[in-house]
Biopython code that builds the backbone (N, CA, C, O; Angstrom):
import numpy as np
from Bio.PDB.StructureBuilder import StructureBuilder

atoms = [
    (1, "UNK", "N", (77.714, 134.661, 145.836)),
    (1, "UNK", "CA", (79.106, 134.504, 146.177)),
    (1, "UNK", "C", (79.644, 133.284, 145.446)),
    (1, "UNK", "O", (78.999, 132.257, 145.654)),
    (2, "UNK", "N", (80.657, 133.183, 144.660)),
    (2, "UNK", "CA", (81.449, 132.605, 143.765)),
    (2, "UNK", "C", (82.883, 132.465, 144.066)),
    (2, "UNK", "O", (83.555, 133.427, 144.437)),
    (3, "UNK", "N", (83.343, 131.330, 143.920)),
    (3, "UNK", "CA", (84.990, 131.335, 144.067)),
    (3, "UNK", "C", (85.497, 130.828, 142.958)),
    (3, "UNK", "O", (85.147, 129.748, 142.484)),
    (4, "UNK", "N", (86.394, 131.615, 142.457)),
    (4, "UNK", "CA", (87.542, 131.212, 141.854)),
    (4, "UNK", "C", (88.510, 130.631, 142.156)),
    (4, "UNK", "O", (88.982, 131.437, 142.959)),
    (5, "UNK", "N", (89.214, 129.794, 142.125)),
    (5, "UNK", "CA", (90.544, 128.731, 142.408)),
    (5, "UNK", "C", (91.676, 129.052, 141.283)),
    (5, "UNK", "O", (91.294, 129.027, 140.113)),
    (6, "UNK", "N", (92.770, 129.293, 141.496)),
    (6, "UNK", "CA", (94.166, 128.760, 141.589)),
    (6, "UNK", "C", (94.460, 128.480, 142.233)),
    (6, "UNK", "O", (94.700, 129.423, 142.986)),
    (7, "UNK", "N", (94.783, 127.320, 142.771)),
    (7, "UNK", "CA", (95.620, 126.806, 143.410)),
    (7, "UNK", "C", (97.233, 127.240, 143.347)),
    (7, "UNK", "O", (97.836, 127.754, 144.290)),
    (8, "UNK", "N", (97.689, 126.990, 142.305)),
    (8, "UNK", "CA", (99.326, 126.839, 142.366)),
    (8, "UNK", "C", (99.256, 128.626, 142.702)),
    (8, "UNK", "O", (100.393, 129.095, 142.748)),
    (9, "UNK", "N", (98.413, 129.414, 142.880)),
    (9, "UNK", "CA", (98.663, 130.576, 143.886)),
    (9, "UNK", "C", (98.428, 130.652, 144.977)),
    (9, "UNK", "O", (98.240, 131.737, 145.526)),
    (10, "UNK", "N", (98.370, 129.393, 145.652)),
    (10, "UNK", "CA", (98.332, 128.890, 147.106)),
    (10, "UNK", "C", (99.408, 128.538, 147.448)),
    (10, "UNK", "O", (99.363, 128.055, 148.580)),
    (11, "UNK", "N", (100.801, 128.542, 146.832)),
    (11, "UNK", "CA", (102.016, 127.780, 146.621)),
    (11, "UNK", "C", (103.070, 128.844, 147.606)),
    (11, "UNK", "O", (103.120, 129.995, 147.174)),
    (12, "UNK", "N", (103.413, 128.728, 148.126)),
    (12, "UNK", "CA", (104.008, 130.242, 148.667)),
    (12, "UNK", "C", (105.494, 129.895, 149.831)),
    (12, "UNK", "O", (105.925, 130.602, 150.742)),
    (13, "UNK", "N", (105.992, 128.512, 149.322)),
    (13, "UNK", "CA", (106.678, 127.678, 150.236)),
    (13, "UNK", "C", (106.784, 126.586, 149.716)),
    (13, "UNK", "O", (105.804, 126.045, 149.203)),
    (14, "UNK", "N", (108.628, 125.726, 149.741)),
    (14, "UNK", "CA", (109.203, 124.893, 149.582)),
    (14, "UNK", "C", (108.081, 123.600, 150.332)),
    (14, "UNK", "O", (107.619, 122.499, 150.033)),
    (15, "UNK", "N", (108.045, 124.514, 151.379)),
    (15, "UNK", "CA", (106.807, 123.452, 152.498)),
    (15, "UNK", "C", (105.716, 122.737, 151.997)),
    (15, "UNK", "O", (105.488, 121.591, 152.383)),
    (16, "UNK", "N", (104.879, 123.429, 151.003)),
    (16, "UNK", "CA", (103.745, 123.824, 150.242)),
    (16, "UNK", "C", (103.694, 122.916, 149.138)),
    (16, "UNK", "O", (102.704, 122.197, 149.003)),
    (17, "UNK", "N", (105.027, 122.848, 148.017)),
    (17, "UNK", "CA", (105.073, 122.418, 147.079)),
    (17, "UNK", "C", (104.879, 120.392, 146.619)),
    (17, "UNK", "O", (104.538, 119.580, 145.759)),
    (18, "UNK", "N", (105.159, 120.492, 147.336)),
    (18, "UNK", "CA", (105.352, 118.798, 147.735)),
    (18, "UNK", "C", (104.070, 117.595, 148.185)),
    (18, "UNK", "O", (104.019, 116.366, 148.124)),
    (19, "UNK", "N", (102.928, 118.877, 148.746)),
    (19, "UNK", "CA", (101.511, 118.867, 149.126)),
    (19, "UNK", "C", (100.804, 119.571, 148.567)),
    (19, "UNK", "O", (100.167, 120.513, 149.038)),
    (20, "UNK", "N", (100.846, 119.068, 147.144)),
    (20, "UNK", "CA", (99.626, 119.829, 146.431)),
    (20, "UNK", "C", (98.417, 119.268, 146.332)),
    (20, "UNK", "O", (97.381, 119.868, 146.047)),
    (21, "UNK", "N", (98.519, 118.253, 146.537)),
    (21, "UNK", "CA", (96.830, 117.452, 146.607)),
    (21, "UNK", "C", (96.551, 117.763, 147.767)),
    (21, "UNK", "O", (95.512, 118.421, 147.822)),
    (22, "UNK", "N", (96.917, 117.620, 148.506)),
    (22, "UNK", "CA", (96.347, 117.472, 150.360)),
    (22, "UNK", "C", (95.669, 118.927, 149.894)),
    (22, "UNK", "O", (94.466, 119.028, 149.653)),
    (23, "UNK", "N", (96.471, 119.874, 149.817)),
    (23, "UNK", "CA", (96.101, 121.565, 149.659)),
    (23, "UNK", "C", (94.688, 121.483, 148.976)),
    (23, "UNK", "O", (93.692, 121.978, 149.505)),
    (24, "UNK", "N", (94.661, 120.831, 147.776)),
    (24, "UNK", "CA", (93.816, 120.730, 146.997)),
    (24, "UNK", "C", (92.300, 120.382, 147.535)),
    (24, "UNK", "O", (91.209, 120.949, 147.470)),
    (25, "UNK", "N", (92.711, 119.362, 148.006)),
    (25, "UNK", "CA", (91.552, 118.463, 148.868)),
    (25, "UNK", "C", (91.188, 119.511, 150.031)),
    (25, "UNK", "O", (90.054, 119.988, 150.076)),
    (26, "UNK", "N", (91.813, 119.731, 150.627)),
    (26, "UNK", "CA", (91.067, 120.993, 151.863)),
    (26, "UNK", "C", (90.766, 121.837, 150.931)),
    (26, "UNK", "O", (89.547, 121.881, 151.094)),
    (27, "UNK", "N", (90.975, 122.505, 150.115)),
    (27, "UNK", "CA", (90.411, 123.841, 149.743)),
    (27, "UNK", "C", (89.327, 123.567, 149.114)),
    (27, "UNK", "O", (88.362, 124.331, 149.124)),
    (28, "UNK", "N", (89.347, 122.412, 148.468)),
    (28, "UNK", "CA", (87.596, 121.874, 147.859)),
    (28, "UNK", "C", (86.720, 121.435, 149.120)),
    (28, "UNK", "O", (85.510, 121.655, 149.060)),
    (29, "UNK", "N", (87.114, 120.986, 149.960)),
    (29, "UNK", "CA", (86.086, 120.235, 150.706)),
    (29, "UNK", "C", (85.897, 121.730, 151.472)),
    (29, "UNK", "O", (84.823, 121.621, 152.063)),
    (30, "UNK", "N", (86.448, 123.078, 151.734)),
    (30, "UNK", "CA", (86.151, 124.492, 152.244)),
    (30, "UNK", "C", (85.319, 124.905, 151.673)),
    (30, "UNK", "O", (84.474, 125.564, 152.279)),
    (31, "UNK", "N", (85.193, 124.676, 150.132)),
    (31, "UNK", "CA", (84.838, 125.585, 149.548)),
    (31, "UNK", "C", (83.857, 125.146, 148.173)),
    (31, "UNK", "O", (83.250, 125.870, 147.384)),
    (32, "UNK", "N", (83.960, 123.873, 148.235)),
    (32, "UNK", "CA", (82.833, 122.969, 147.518)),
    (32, "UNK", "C", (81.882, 123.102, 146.189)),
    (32, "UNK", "O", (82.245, 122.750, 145.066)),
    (33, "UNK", "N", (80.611, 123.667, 146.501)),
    (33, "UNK", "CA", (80.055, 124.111, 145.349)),
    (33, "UNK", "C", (79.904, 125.604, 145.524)),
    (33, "UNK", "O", (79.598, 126.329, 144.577)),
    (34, "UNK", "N", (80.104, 126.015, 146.638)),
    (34, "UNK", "CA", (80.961, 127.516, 145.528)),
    (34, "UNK", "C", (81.985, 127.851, 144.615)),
    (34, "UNK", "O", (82.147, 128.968, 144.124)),
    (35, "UNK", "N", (82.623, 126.915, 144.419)),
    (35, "UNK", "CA", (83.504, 127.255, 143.187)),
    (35, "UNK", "C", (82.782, 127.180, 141.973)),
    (35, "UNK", "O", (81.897, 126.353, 141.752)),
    (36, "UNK", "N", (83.169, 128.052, 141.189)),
    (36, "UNK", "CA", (82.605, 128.391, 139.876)),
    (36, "UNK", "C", (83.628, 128.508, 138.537)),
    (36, "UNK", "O", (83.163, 128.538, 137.398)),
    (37, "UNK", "N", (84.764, 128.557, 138.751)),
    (37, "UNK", "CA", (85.575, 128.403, 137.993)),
    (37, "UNK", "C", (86.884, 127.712, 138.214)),
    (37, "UNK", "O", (86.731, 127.468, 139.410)),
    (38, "UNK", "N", (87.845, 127.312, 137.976)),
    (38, "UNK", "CA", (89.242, 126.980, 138.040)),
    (38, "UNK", "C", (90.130, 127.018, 137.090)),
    (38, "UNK", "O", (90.068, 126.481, 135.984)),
    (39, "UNK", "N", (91.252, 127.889, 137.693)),
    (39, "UNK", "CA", (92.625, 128.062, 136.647)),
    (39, "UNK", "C", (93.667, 126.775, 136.799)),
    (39, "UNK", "O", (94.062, 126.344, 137.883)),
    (40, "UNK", "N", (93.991, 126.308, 135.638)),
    (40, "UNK", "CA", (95.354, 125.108, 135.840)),
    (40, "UNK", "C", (96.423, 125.590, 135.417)),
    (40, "UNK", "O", (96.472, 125.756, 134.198)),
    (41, "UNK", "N", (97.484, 125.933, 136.131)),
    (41, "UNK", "CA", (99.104, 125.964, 135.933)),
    (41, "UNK", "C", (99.672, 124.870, 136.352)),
    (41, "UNK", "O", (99.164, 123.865, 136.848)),
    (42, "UNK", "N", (100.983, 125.179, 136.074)),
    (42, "UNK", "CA", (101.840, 124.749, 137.290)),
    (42, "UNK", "C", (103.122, 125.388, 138.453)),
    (42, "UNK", "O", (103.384, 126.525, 138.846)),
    (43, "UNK", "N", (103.703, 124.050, 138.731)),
    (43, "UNK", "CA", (104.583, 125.103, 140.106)),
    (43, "UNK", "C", (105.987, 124.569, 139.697)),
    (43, "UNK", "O", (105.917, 123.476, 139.134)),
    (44, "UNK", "N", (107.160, 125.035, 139.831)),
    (44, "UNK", "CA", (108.313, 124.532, 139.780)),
    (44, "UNK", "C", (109.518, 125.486, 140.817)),
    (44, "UNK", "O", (109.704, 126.696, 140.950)),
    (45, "UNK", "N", (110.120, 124.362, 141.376)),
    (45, "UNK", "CA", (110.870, 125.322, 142.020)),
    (45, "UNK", "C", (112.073, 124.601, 141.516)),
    (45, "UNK", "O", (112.083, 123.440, 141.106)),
    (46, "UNK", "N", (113.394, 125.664, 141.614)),
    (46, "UNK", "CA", (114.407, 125.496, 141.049)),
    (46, "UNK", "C", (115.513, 124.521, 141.517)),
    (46, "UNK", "O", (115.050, 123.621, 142.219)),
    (47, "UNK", "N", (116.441, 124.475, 141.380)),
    (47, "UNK", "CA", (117.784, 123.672, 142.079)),
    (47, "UNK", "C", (119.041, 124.471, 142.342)),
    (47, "UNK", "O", (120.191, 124.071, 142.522)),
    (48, "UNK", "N", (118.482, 125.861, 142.318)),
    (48, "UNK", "CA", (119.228, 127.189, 142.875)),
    (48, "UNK", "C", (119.744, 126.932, 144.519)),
    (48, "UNK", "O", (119.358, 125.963, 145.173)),
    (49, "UNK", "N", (120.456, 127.728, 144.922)),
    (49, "UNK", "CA", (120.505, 127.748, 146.606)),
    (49, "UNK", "C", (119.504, 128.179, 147.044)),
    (49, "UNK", "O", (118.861, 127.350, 147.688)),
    (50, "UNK", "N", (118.885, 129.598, 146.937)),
    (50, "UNK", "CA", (117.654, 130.111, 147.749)),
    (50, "UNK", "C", (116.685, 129.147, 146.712)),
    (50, "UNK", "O", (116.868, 128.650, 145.601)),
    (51, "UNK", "N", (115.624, 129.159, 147.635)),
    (51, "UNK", "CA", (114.456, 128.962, 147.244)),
    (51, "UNK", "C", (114.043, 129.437, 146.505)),
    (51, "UNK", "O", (114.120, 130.608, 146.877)),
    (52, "UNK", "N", (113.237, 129.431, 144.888)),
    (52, "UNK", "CA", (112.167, 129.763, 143.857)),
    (52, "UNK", "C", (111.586, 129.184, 143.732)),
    (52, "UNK", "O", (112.008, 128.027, 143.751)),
    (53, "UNK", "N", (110.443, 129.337, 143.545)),
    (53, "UNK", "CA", (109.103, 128.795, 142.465)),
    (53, "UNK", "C", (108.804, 129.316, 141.888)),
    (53, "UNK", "O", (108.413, 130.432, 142.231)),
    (54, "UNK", "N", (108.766, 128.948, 140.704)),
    (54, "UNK", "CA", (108.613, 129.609, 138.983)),
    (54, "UNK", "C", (106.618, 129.031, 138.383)),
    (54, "UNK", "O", (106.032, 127.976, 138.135)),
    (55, "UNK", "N", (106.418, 129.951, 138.403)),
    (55, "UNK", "CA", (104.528, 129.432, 137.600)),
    (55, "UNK", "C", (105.051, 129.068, 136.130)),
    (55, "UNK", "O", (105.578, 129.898, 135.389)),
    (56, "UNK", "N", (104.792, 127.429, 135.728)),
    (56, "UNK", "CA", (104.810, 126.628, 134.613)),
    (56, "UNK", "C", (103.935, 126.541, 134.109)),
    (56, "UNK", "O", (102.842, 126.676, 134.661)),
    (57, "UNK", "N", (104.129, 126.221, 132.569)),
    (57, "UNK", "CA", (102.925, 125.216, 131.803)),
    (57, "UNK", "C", (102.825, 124.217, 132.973)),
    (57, "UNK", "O", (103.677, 123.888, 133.799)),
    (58, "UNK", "N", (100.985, 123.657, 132.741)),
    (58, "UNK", "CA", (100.657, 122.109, 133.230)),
    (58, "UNK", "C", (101.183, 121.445, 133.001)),
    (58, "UNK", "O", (101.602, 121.624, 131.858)),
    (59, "UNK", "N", (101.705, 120.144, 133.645)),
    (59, "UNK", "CA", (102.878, 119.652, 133.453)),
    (59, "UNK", "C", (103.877, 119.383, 132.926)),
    (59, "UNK", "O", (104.229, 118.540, 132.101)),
    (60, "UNK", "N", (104.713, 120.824, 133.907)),
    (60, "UNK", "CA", (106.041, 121.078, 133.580)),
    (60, "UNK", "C", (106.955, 121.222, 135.049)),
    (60, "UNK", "O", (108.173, 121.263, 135.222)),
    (61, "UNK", "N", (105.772, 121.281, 136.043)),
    (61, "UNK", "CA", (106.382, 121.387, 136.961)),
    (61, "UNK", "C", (105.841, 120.029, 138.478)),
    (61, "UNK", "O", (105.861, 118.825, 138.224)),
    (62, "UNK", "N", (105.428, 120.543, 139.877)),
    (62, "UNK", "CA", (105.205, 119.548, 140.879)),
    (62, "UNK", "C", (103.748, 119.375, 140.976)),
    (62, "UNK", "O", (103.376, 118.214, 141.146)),
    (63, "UNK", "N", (102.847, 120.285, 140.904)),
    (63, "UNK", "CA", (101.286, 120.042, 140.993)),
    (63, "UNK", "C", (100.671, 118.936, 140.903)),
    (63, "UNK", "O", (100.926, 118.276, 139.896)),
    (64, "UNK", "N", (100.079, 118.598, 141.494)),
    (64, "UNK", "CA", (99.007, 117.169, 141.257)),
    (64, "UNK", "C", (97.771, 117.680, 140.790)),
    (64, "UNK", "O", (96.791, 118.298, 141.207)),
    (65, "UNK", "N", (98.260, 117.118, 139.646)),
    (65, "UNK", "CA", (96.906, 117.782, 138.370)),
    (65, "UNK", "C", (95.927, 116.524, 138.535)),
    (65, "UNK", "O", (94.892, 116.704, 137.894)),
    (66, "UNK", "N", (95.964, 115.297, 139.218)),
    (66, "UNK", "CA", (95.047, 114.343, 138.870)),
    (66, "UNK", "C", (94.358, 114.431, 140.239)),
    (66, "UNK", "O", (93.291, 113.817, 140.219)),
    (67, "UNK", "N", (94.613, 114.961, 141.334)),
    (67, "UNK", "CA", (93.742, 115.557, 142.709)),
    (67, "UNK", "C", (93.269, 116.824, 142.227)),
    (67, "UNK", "O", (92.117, 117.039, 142.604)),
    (68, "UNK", "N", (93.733, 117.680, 141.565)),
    (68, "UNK", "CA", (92.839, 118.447, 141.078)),
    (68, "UNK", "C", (91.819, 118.737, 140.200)),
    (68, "UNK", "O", (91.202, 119.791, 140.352)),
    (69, "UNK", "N", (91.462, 117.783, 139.072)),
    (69, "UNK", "CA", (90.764, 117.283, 138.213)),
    (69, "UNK", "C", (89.738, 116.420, 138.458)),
    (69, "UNK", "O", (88.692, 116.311, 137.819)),
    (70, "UNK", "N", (90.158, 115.707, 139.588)),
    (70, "UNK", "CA", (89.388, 114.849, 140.181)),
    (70, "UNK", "C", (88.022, 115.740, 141.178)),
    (70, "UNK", "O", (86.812, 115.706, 140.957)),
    (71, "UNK", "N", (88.810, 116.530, 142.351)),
    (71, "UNK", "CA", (88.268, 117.297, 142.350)),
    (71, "UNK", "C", (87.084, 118.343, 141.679)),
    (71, "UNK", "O", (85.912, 118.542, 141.999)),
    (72, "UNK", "N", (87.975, 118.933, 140.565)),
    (72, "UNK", "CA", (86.696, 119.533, 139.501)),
    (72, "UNK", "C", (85.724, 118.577, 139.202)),
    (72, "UNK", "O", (84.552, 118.724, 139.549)),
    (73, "UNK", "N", (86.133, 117.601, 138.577)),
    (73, "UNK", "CA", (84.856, 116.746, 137.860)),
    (73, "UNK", "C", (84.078, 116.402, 138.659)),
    (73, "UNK", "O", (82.895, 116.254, 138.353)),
    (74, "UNK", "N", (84.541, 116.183, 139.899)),
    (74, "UNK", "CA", (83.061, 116.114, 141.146)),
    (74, "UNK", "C", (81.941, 116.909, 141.675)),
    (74, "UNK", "O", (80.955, 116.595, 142.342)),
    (75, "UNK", "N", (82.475, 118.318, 141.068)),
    (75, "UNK", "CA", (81.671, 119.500, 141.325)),
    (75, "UNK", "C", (80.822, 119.475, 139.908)),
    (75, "UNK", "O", (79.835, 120.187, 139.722)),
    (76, "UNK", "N", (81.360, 118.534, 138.921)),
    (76, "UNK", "CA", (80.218, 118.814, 137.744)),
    (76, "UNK", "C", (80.572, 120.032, 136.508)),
    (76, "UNK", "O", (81.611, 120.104, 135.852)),
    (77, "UNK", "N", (79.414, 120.907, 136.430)),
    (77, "UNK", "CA", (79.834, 121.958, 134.942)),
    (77, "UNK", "C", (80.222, 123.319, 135.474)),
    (77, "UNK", "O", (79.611, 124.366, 135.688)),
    (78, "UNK", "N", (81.992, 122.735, 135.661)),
    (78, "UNK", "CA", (82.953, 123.995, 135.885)),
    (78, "UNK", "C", (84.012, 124.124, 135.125)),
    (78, "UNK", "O", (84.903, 123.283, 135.000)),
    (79, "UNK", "N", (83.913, 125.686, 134.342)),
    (79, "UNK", "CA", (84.561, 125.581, 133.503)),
    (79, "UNK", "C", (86.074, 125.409, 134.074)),
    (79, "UNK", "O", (86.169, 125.840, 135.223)),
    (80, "UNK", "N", (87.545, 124.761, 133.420)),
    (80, "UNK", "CA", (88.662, 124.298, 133.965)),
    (80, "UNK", "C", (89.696, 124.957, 133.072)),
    (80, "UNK", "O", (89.874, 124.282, 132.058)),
    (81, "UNK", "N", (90.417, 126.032, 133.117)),
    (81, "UNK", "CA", (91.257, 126.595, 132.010)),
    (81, "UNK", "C", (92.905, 127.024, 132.318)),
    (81, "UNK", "O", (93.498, 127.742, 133.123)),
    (82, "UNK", "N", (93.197, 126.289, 131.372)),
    (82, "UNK", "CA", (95.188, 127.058, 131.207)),
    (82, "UNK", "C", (94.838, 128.046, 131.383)),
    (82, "UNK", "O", (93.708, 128.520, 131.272)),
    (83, "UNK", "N", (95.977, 128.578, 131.747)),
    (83, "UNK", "CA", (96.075, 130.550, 131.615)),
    (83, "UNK", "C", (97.805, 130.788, 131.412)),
    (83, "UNK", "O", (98.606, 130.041, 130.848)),
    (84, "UNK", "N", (97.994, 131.824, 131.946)),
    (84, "UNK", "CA", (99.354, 132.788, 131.762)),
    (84, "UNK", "C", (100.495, 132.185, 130.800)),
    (84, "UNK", "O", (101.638, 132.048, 131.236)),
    (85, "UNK", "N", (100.145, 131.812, 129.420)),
    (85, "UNK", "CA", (101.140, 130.788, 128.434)),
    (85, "UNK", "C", (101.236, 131.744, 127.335)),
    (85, "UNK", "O", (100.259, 132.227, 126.762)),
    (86, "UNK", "N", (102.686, 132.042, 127.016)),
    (86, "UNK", "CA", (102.992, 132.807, 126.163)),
    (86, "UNK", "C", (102.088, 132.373, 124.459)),
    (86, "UNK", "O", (101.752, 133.170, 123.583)),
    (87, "UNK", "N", (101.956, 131.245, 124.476)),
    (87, "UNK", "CA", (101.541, 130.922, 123.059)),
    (87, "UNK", "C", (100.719, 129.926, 122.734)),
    (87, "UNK", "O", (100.154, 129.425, 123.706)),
    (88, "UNK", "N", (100.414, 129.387, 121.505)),
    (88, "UNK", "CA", (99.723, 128.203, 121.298)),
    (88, "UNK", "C", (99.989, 127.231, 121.605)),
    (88, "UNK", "O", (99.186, 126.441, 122.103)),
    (89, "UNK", "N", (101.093, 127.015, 121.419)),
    (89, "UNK", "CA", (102.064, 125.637, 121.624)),
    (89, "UNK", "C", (102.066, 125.428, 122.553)),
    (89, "UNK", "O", (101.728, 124.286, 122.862)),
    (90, "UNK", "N", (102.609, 126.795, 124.075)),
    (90, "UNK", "CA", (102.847, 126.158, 124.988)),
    (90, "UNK", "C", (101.028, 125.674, 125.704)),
    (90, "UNK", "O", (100.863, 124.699, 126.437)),
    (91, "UNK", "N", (100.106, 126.437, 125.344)),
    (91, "UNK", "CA", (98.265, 125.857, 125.372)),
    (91, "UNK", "C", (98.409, 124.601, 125.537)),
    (91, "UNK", "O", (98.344, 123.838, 126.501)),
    (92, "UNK", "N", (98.707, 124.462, 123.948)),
    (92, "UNK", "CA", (98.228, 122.848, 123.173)),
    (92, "UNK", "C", (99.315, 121.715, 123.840)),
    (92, "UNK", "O", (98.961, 120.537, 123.869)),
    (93, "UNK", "N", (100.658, 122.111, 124.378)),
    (93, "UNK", "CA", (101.214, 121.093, 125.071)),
    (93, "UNK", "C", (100.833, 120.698, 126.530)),
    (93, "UNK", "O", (101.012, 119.607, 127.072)),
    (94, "UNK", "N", (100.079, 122.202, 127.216)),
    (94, "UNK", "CA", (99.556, 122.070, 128.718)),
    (94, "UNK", "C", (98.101, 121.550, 128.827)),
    (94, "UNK", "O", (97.523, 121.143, 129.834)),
    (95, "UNK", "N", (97.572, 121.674, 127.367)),
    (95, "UNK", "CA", (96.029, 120.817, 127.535)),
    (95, "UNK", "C", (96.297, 119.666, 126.958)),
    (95, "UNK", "O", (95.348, 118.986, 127.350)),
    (96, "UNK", "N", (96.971, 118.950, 126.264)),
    (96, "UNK", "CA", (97.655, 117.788, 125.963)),
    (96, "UNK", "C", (97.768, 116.918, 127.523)),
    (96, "UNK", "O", (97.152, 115.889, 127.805)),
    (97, "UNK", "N", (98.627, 117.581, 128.303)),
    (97, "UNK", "CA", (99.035, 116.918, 129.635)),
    (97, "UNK", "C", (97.716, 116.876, 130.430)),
    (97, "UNK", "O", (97.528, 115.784, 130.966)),
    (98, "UNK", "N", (96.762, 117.794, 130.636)),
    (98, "UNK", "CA", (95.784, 117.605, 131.431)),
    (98, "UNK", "C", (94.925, 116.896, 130.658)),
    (98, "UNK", "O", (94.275, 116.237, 131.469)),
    (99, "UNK", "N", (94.467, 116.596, 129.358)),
    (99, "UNK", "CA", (93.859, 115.938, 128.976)),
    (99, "UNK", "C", (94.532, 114.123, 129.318)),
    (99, "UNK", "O", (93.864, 113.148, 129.664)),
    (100, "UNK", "N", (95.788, 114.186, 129.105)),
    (100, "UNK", "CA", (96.210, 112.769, 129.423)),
    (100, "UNK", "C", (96.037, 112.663, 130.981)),
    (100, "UNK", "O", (95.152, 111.879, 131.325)),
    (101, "UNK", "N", (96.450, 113.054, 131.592)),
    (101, "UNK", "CA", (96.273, 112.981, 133.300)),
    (101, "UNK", "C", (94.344, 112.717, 133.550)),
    (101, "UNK", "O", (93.982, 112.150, 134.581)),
    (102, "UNK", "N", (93.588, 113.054, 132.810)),
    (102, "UNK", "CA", (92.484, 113.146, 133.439)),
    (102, "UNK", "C", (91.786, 111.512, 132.363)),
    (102, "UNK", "O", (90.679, 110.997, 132.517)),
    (103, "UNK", "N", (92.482, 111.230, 131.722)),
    (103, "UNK", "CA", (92.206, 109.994, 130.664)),
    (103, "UNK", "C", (92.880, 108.686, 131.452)),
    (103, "UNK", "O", (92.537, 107.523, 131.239)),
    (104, "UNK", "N", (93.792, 109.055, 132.300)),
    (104, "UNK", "CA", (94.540, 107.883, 133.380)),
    (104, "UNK", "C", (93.914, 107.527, 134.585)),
    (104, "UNK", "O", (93.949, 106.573, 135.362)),
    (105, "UNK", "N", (93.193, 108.850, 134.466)),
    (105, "UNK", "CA", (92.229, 108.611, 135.995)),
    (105, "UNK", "C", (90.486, 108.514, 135.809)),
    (105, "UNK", "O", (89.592, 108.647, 136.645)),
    (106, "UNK", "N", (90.439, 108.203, 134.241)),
    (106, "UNK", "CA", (89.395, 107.894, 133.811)),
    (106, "UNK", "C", (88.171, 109.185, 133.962)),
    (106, "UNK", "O", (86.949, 109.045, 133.937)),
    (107, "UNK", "N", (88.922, 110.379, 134.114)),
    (107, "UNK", "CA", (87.816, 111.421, 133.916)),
    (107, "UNK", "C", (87.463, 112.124, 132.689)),
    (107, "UNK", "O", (88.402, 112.144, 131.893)),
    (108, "UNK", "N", (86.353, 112.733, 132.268)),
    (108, "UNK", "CA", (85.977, 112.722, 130.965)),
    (108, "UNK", "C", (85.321, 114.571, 131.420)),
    (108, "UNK", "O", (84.375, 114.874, 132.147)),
    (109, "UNK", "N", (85.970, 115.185, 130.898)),
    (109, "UNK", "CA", (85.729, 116.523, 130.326)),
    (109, "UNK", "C", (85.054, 117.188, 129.211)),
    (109, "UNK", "O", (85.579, 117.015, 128.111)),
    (110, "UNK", "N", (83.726, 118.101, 129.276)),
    (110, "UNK", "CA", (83.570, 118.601, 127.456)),
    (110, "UNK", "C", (85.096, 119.342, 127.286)),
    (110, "UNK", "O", (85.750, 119.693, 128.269)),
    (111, "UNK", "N", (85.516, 119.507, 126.011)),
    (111, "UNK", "CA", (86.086, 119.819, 125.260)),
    (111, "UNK", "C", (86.662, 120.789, 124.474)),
    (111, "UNK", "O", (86.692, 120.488, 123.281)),
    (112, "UNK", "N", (87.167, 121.947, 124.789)),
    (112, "UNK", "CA", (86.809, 123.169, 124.340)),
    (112, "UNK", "C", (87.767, 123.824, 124.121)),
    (112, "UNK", "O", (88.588, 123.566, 125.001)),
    (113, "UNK", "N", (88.457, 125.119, 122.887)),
    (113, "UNK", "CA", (89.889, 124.898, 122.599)),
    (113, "UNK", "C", (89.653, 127.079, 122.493)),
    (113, "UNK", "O", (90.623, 127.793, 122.236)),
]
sb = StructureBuilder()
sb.init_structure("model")
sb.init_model(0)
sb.init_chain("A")
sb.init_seg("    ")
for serial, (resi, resn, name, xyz) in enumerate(atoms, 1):
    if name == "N":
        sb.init_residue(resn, " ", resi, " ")
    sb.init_atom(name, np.array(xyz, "f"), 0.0, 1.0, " ", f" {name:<3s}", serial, name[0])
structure = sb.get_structure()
């Protein structure tokens, strides 16, 4: 038995968005070294009247990418990957940001493109 993580598909509420580490932190300390992989997006919600949240490049939107990184690197050799990005650019600008976020909090990742 293996878990996969997204998080920012835990997002499901204005409520939600604002507490992404806390989220983060319970769902690792649930679920610990069964995780085996993790997806990084992000979350954005709009300045519309109703409520949206839109799935972003890594930082582009509210996520706490440095509780979640932190997280990973404590579990050790799990692989950590962008996903749903129309292109290279928008890749290379969302692993750009998680690479800087995880260089501020002094965590050190292999490398892999």
């Amino acid at each position: 038995f293996g878990v996969h993580v997204d998080m920012v598909n835990m997002i499901s509420g204005a409520d939600k968005i604002y507490r992404t580490g806390e989220l983060t932190r319970a769902y690792f300390k649930a679920f610990g070294s069964k995780i085996c992989s993790v997806h990084v997006k992000d979350i954005a919600i709009s300045g519309a009247l109703t409520t949206h949240l839109s799935e972003v490049p890594a930082g582009e939107g509210e996520f706490d990418h440095e509780t979640l990184l932190r997280a990973c690197a404590a579990l050790g050799d799990v692989p950590v990957m962008a996903e749903h990005l129309p292109d290279e650019a928008d890749y290379d600008r969302a692993i750009a940001h998680l690479r800087g976020v995880a260089a501020r909090a002094g965590l050190s990742f292999d490398q892999a493109k």
